[in-house]
N, C-alpha and C positions, 0 to 999 in steps of 0.2 A: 504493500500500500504506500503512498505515495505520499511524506510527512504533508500535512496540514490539510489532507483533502478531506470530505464530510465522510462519516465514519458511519454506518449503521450499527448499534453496538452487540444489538441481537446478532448478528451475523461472527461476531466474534468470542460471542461467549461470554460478553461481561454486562448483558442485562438483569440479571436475576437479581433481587436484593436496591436494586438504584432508584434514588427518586424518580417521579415520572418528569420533572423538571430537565434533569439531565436528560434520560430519554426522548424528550420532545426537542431540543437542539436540532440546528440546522446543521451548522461546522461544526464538528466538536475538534477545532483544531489539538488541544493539549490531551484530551482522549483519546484522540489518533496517534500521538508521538505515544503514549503509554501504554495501549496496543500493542503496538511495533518493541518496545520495549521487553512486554512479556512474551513476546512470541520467542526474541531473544533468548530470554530464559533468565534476563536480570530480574525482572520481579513478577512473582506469583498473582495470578488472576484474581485472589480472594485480596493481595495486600492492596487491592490497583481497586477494587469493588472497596474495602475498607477506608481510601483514601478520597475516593468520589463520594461518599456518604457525608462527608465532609462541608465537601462545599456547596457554597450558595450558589454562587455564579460563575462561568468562563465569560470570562470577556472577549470577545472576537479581536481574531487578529495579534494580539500583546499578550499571550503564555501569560494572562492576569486571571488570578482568583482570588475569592475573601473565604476563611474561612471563622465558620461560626466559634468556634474555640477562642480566636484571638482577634479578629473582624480586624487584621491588618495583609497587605497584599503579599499574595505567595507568588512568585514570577516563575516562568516555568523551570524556574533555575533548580530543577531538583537532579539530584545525583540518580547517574544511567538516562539523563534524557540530554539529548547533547542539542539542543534546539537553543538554549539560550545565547540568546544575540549576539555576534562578535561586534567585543570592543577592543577599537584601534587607539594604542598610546604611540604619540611619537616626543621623542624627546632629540630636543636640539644642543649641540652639545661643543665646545670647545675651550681646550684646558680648563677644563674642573673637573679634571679626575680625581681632587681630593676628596668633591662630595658624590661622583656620577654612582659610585657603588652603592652607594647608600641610597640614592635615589633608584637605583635597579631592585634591587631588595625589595624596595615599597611596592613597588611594582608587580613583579615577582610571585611576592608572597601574600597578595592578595586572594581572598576566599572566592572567588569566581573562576569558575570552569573554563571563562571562553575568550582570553587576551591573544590580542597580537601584538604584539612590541618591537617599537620599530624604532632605534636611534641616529640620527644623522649626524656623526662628525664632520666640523669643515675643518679637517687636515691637522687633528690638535698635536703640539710636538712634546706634551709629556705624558703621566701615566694611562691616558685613558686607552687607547688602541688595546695597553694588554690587559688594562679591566675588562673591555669587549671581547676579545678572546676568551678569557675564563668563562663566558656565559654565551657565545656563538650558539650552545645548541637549543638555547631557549628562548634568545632575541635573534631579531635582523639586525645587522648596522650596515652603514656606507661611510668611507671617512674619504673625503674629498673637497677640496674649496666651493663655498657656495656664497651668497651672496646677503647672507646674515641671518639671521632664528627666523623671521619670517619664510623665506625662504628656505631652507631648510625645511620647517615644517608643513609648507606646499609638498616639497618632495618627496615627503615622507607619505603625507596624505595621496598623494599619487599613488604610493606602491602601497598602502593600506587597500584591506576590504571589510572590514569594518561595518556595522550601521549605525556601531556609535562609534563617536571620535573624540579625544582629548590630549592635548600636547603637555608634558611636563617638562622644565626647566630641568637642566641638568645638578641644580642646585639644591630644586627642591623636593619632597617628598609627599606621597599619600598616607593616610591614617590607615591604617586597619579597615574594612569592611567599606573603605570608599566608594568603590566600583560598583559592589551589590547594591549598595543606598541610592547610586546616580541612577541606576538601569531601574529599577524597580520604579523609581519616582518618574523617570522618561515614558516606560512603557505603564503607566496608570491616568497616562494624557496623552490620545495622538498629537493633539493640539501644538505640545511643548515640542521648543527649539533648542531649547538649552536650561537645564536646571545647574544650579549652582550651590553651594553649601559656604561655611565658615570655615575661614582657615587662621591657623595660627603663625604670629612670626616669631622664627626662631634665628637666633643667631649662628655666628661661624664654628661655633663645635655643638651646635643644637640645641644650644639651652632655650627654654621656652621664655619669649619679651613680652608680650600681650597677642590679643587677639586682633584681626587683622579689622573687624567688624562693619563685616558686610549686610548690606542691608537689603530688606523686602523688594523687588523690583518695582521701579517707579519710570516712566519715560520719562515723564519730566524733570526730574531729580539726573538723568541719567546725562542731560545738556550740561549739567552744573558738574558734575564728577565722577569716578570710573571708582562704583561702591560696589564692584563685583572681581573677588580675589579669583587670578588666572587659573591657579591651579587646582582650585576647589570647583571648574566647573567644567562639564559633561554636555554633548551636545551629537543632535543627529545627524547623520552625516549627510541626507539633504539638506541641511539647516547649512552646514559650514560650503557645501557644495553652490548654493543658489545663489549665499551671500558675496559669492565672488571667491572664496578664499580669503588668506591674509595678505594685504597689501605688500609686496615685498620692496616698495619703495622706504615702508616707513620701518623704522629702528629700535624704536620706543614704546611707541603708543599703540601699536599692531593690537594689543588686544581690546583695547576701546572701542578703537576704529571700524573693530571687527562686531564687540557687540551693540553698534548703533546702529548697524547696517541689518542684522540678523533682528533685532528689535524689530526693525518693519514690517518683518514679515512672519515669524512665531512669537509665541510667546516663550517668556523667558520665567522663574520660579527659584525662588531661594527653597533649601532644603533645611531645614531646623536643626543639624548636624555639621560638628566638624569634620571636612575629607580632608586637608593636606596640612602640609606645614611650607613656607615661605620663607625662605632665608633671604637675609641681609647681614650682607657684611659690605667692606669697603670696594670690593670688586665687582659686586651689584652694581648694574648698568645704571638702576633707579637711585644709587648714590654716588658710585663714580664716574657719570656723564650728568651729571645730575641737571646740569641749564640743559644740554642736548634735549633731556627726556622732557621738562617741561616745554621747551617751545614747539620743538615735538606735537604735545600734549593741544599746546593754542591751535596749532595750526590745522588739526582735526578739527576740534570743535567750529573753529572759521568756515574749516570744508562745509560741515554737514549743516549747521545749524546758522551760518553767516551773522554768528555773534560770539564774544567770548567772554564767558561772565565774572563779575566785578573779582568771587573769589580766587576762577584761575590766574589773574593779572596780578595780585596781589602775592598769592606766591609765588609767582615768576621774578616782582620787582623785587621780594624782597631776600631772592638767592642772590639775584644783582647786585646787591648791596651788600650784601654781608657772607655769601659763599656759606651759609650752613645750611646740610644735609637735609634740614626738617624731618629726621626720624633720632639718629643720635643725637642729631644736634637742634630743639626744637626751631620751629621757628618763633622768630620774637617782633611783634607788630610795634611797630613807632608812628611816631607824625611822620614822620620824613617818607617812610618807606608807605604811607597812606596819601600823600600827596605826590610823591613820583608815580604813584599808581593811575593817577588821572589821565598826563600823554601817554605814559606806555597804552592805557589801555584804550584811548582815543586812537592810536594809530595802528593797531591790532583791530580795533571795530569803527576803520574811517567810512565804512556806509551805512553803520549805525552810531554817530557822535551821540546825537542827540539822549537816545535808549542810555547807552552805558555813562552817560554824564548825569543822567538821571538818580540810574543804580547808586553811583559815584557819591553822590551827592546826599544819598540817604543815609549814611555809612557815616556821616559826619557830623550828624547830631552827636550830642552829647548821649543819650543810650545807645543811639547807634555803635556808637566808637567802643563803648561798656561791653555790648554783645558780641563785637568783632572780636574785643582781645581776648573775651571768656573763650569763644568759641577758638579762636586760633592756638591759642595758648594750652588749650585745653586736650585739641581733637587731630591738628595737623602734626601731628610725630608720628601717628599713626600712616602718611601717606607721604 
């Protein structure tokens, strides 16, 4: 029989004993892979009749059930059914072989049946080549010059097949039970483009700094800042497919860029769970090009939305000023660096003066200035 076609189940022996609910089904897509299973000889007819008694409902098409025990989704990810969805990881990679193993591991050793793992070196010249060696027979790699993580991680998706996909940094790492949490939450919505979760930042030998704190999907909120941690999110491979790919002009902000584009067309979902962990240290792109990444940063939002708002300008003017990190080093809001912020951000939005002299302008009351420095002082070390 031929996985996912409609199954009569009388005809296989496993009607005796079943709701008439299950019986009355059209497709019993996940009944059919379980069929096929025990014909095998992996599981007994009465354990497959025992475990249908179960549930409420198959959900067409997404291997989804709820069962009455725990009324939380059971994805068809059970062991001996090998249907569950392949997910594609690509991780883009060059000299950080001190942390690439560690990030292979997470990966790895994840509790899901059905990874592809795919990592792209551009040509790194120290340990990593023989980290990739030591684990050849469980990943793909390519180590050749490419044209930066963006790129890379096209390439990667190219030789993926996958229907889900997510790129990891060579940096950084998943939580335990990531994977199972993303697919489960993907396939309980055809709708969703990309679910996302909470990740944590961890420093250069992994000690835990705070949470990265990501928040509820909001489009609107989504113009003013990038409150979606890369690694903690999971996405369909038409979704990453439709939206173009990654931009592989840009360097920085590729993943912004990516979910504003992708925004338009699926929805997107935070998951109530931490998947990864995000390292920062000094050789982080987001602290060691650090002006690179913000104007970067502007000049997407310019792209997409043909304004750039009062807060990106503000921390853009005030690395100008004073060159700290804003994560080790917080940032610290002045008068100076709130009125330099007026032409820079005038000439960043010279087809909207008017709009961001507005913004501008409100920011300069006195609570204004109160809220500004709570909120800056408070919340920007985190990004």
């Amino acid at each position: 029989m031929r996985p996912g076609a409609a199954l009569d189940l009388r005809e296989v022996g496993l009607a005796d004993g079943l709701p008439q609910f299950i019986l009355d089904g059209a497709d019993h897509f996940l009944l059919g892979h379980l069929a096929i299973v025990a014909a095998q000889g992996a599981l007994h007819l009465a354990e497959i009749a025992e475990f249908l008694s179960e549930l409420h409902i198959a959900i067409r098409h997404n291997y989804i059930a709820y069962c009455n025990s725990c009324q939380d989704p059971i994805s068809g990810i059970i062991e001996g059914v090998p249907e569950a969805p392949l997910v594609s990881i690509v991780t883009p990679a060059l000299n950080m072989g001190r942390f690439l193993e560690q990030t292979i591991q997470s990966v790895l050793s994840q509790d899901y049946p059905n990874i592809e793992y795919i990592v792209m070196d551009g040509g790194s010249s120290d340990e990593t080549l023989a980290i990739l060696r030591q684990y050849e027979d469980r990943l793909e790699y390519q180590s050749r010059p490419d044209a930066g993580a963006a790129d890379a991680i096209n390439q990667g998706f190219a030789r993926s097949h996958g229907e889900i996909f997510a790129y990891l940094n060579a940096d950084d790492t998943y939580r335990p039970g990531a994977l199972r949490t993303a697919v489960q939450q993907l396939l309980s919505d055809p709708g969703l483009g990309v679910v996302y979760g909470e990740a944590t930042w961890i420093g250069e030998a992994g000690e835990e700094l705070r949470p990265y704190g990501a928040k509820a999907f909001d489009s609107a909120l989504l113009r003013e800042e990038c409150f979606i941690s890369q690694p903690a999110a999971f996405m369909r491979r038409e979704a990453f497919e439709l939206a173009g790919r990654l931009d592989p002009n840009l360097h920085f902000a590729f993943d912004y860029d990516l979910w504003i584009r992708i925004a338009r067309v699926y929805k997107m979902r935070k998951i109530d769970a931490t998947l990864a962990n995000s390292r920062m240290h000094k050789q982080n792109k987001t602290i060691g090009q650090r002006k690179a990444m913000l104007r970067e940063t502007l000049q997407v939002l310019r792209r997409h939305y043909g304004y750039v708002p009062f807060r990106q300008i503000h921390t853009y003017t005030s690395y100008l000023v004073d060159g700290r990190d804003q994560f080790f080093e917080p940032l610290r809001p002045s008068l100076f660096k709130y009125v330099l912020s007026c032409p820079v951000g005038l000439l960043y939005n010279i087809r909207r003066p008017f709009r961001y002299f507005r913004e501008w302008a409100r920011v300069m009351s006195l609570a204004g200035m109160l809220r500004t420095w709570r909120r800056f002082s408070g919340k920007s070390a985190g990004r």
